[in-house]
N, CA, C and O atoms as CSV, one atom per row, in Angstrom:
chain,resi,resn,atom,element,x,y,z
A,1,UNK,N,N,92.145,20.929,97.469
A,1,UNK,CA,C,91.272,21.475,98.482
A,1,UNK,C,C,90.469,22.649,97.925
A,1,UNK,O,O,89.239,22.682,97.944
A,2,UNK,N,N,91.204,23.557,97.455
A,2,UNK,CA,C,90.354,25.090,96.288
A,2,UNK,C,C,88.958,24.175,95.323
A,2,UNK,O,O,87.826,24.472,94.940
A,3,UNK,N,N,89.873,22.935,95.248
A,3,UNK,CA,C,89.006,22.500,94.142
A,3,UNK,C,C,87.537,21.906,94.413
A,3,UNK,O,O,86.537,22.092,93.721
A,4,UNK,N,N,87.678,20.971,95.861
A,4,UNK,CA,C,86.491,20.725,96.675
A,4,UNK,C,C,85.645,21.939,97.132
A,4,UNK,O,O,84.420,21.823,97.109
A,5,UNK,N,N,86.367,23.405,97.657
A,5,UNK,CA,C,85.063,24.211,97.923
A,5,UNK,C,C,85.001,24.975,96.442
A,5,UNK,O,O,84.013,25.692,96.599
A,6,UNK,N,N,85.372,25.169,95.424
A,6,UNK,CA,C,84.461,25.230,94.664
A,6,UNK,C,C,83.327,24.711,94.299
A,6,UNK,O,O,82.332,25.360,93.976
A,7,UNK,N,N,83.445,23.220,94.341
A,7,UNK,CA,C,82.562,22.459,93.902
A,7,UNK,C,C,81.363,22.412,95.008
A,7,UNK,O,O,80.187,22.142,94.764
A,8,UNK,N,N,82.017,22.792,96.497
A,8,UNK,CA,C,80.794,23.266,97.394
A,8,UNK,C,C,80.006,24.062,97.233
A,8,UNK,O,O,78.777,24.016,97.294
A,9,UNK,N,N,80.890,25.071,96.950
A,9,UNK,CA,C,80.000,26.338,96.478
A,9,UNK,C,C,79.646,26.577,95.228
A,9,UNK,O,O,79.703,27.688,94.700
A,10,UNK,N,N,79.260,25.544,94.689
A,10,UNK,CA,C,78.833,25.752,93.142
A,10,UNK,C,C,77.484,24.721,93.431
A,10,UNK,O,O,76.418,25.060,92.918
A,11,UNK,N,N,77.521,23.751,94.065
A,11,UNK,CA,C,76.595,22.381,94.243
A,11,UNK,C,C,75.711,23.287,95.724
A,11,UNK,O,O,74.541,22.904,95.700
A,12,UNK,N,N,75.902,24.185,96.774
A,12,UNK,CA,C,75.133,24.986,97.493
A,12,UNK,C,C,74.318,25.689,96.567
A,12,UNK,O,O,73.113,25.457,96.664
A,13,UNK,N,N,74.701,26.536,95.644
A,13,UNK,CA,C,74.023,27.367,95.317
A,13,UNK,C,C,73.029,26.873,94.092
A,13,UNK,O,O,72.036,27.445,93.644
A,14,UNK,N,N,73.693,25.481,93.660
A,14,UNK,CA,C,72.125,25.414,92.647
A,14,UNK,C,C,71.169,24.387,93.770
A,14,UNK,O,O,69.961,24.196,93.635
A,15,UNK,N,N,71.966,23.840,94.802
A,15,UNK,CA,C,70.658,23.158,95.707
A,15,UNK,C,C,69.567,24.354,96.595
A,15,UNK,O,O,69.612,25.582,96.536
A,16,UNK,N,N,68.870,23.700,97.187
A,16,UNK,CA,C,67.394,24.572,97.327
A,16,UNK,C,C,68.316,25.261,98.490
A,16,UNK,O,O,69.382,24.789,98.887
A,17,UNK,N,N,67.570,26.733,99.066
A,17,UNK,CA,C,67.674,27.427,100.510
A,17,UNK,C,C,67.229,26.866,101.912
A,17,UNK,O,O,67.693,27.065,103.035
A,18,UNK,N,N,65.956,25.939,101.383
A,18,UNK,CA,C,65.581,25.776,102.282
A,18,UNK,C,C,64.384,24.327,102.014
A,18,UNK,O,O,63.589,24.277,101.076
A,19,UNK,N,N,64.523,23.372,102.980
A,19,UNK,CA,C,63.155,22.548,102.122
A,19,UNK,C,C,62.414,21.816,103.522
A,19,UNK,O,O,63.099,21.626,104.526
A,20,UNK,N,N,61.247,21.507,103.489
A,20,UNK,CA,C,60.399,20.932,104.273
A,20,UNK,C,C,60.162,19.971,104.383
A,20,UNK,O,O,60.206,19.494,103.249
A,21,UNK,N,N,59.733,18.768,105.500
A,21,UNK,CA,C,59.318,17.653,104.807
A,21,UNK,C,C,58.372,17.121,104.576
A,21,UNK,O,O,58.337,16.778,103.395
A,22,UNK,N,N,57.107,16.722,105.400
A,22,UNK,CA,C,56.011,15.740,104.394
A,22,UNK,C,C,55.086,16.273,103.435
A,22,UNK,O,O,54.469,15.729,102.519
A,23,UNK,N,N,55.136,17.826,103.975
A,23,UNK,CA,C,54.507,18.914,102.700
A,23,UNK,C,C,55.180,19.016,101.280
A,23,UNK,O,O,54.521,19.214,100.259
A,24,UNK,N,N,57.262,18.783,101.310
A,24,UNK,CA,C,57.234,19.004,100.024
A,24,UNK,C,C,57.841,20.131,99.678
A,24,UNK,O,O,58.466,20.387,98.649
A,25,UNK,N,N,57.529,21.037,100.958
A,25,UNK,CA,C,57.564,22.419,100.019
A,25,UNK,C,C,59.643,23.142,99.905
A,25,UNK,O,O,60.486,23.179,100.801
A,26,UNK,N,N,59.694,23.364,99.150
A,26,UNK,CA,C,61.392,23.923,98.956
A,26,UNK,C,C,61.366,25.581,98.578
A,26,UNK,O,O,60.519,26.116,97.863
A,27,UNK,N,N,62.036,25.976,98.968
A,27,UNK,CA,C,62.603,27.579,98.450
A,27,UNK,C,C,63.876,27.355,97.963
A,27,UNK,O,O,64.747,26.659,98.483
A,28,UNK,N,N,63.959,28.261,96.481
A,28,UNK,CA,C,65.159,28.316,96.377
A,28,UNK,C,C,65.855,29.653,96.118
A,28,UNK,O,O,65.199,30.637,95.775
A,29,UNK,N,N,67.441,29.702,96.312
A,29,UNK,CA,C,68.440,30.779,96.701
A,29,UNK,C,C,67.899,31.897,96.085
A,29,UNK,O,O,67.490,31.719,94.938
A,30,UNK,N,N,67.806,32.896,96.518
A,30,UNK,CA,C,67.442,34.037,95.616
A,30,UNK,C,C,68.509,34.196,94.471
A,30,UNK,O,O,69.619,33.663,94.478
A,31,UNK,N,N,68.078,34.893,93.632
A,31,UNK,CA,C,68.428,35.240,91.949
A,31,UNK,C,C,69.879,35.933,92.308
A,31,UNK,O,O,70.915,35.645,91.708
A,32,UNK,N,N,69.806,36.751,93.222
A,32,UNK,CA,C,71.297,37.686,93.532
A,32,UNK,C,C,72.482,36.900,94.318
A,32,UNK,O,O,73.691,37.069,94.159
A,33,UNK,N,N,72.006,36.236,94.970
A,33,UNK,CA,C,72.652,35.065,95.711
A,33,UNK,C,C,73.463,33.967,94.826
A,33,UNK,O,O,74.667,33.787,95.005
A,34,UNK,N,N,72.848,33.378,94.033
A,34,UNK,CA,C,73.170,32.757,92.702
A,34,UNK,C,C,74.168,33.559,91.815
A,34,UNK,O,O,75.203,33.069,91.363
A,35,UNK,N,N,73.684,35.064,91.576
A,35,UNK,CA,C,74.790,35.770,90.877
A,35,UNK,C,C,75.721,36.111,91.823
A,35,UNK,O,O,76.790,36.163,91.215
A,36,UNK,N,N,75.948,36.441,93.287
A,36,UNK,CA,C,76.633,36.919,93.801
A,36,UNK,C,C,78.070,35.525,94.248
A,36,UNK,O,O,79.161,35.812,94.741
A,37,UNK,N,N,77.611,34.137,93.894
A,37,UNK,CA,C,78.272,32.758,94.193
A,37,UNK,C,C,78.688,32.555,92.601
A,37,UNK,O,O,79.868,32.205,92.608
A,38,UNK,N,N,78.308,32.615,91.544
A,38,UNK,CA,C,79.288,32.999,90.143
A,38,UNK,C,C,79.842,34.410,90.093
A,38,UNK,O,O,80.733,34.381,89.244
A,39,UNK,N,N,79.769,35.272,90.449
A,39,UNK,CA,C,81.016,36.045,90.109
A,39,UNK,C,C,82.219,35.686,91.578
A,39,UNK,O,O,83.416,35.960,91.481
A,40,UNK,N,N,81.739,35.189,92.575
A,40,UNK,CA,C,82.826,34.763,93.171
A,40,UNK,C,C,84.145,33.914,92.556
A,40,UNK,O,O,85.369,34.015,92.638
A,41,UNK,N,N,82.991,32.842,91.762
A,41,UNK,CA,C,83.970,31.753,91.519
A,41,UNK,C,C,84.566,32.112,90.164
A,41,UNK,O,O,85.523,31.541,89.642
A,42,UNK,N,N,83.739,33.330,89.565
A,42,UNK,CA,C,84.755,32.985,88.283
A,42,UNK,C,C,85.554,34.633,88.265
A,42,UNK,O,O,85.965,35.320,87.329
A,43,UNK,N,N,85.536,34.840,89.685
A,43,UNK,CA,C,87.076,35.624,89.989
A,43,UNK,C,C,88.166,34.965,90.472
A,43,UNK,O,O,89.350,35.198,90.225
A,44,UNK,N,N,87.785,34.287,91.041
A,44,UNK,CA,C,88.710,33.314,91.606
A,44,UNK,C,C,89.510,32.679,90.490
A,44,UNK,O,O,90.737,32.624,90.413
A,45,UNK,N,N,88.528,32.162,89.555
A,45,UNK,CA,C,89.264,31.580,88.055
A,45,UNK,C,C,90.184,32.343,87.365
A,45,UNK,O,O,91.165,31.779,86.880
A,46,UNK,N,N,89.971,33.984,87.193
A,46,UNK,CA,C,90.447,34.736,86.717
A,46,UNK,C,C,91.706,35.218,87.375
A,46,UNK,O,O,92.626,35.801,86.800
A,47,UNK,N,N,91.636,34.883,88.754
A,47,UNK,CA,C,93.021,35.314,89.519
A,47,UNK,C,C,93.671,34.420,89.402
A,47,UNK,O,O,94.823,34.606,89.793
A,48,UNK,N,N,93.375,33.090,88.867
A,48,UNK,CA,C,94.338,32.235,88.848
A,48,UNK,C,C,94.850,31.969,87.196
A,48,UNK,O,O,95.340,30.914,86.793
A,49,UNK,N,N,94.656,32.930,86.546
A,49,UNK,CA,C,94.994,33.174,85.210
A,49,UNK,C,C,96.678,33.659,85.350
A,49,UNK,O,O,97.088,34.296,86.321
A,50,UNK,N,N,97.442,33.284,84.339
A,50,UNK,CA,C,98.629,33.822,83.924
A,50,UNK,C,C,98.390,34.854,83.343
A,50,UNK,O,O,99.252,35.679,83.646
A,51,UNK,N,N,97.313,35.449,82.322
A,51,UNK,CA,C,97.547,36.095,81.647
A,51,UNK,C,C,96.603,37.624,82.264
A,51,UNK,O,O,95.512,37.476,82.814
A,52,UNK,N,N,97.164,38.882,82.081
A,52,UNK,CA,C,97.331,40.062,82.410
A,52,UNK,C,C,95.431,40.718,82.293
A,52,UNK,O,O,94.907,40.966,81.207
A,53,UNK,N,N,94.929,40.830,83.228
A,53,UNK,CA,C,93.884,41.365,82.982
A,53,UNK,C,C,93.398,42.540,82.214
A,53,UNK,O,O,92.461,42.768,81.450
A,54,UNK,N,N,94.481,43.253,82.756
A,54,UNK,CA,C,94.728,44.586,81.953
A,54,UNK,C,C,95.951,45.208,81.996
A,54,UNK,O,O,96.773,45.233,82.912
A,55,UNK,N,N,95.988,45.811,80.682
A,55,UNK,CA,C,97.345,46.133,80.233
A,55,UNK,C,C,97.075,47.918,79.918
A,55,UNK,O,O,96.245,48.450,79.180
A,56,UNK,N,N,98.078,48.503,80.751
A,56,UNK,CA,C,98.445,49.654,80.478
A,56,UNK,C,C,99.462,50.372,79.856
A,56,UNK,O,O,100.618,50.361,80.278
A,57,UNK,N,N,98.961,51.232,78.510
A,57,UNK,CA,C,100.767,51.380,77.594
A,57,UNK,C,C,99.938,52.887,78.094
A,57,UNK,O,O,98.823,53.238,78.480
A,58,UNK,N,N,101.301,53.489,77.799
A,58,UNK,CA,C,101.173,55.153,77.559
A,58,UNK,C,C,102.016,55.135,75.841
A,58,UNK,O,O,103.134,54.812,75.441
A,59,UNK,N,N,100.604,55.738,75.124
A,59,UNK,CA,C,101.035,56.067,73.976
A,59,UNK,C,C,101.278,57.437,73.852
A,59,UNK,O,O,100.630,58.366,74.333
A,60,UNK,N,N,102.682,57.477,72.878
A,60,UNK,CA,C,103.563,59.061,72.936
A,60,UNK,C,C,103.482,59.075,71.149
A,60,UNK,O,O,104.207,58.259,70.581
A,61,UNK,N,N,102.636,59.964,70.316
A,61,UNK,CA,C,102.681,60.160,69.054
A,61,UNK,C,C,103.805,60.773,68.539
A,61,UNK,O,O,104.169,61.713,69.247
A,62,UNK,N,N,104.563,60.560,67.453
A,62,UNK,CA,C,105.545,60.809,66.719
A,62,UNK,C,C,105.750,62.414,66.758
A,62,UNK,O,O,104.704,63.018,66.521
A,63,UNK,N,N,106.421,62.900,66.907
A,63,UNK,CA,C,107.182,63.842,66.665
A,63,UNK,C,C,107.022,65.232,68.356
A,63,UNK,O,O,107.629,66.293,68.498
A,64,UNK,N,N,106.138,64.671,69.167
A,64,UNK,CA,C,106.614,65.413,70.306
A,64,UNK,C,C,107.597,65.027,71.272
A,64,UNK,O,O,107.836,63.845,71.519
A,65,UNK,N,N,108.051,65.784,71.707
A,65,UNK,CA,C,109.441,65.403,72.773
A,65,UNK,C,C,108.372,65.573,73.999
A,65,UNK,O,O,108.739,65.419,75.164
């Protein structure tokens, strides 16, 4: 099911915003709209990662207590 609305929302955003008919004429998604529907999906990808986005050490140099 995750996997079908991705593919919704990946196949929305490269189809047009808006289109007309015997004129022809189409608009398509604005430029931010487009970026704002890939960083959705490839957070989504990233949350479904095993591996650690970020890793926090506390480094302690040799010889202080």
């Amino acid at each position: 099911m995750a996997d079908d609305l991705d593919q919704s929302i990946r196949e929305n955003a490269d189809g047009p915003a808006k289109a007309a008919g015997d004129s022809g004429s189409m608009e398509q998604h604005k430029l931010s709209e487009q970026i704002a529907a890939d960083r959705y999906l490839a957070s989504k990808q990233a949350a479904k990662s095993k591996r650690l986005g970020l890793r926090i050490t506390k480094i302690v140099p040799p010889g202080s207590e």
